[in-house]
C-alpha positions as CSV (number, residue, x, y, z in Angstrom):
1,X,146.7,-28.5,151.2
2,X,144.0,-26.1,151.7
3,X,144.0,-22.8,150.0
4,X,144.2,-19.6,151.4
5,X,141.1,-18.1,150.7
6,X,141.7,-14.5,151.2
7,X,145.0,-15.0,148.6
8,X,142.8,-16.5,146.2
9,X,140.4,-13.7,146.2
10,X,143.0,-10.9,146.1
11,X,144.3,-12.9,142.7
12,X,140.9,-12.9,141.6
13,X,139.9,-9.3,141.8
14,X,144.1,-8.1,140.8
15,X,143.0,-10.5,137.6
16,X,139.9,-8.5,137.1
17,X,137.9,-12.3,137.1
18,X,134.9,-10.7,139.9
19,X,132.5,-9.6,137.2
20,X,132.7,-13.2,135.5
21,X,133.0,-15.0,138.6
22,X,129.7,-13.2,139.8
23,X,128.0,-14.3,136.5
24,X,128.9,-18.5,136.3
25,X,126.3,-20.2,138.6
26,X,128.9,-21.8,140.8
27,X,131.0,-19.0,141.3
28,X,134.9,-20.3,142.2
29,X,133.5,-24.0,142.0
30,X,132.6,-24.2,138.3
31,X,133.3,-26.8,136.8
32,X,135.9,-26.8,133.7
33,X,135.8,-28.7,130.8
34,X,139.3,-29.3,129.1
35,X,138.6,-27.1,126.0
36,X,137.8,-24.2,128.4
37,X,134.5,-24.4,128.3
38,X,132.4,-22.2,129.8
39,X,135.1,-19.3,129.7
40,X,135.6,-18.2,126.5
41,X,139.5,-18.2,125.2
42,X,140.1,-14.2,127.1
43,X,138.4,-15.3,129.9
44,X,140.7,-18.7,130.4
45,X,143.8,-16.1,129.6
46,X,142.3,-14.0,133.4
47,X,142.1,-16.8,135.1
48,X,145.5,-18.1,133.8
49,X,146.6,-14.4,135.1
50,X,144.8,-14.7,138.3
51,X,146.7,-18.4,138.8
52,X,150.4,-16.0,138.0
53,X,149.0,-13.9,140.7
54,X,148.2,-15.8,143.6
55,X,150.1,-15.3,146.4
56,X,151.8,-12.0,145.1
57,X,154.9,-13.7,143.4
58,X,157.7,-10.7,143.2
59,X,158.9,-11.5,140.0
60,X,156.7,-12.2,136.7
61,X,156.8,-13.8,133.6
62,X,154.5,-13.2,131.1
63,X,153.9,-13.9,127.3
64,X,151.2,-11.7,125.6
65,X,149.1,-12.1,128.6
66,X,146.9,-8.9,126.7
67,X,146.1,-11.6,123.9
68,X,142.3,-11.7,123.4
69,X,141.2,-10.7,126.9
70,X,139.8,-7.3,125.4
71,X,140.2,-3.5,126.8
72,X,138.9,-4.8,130.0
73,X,141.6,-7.2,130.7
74,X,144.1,-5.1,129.1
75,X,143.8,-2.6,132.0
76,X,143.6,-5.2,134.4
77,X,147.0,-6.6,133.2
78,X,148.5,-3.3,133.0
79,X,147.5,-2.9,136.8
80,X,148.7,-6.5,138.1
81,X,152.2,-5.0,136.2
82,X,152.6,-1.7,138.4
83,X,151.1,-3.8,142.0
């Protein structure tokens, strides 16, 4: 099934993933090993959020997602809480 694009965007930027997503080379359509590589282990733990996201779900369930995503994805999470 195609994906809705616009959804997939608005999880994106709710997960705070638009700075990094600017920076990889193929954008939306990189390429990820299975140990995660290029993302390092906070930026796998957005993305993850950004998957919880997508399609603005009303209920959430979340373990530590502030675990090693740094201040910057600490606020993001705290924001994707209160949407």
């Amino acid at each position: 099934d195609p994906v809705d694009g616009e959804a997939l965007r608005d999880a994106c930027a709710r997960a705070g993933l638009l700075p990094l997503l600017s920076r990889l080379r193929e954008g939306l359509d990189t390429p990820i090993e299975a140990d995660g590589r290029p993302l390092s282990p906070g930026e796998r733990r957005m993305v993850a959020l950004a998957r919880v996201l997508f399609g603005r779900p009303s209920v959430l369930a979340l373990d530590l997602p502030e675990t090693e995503v740094g201040p910057d994805g600490e606020s993001c999470v705290a924001r994707a809480m209160v949407e």
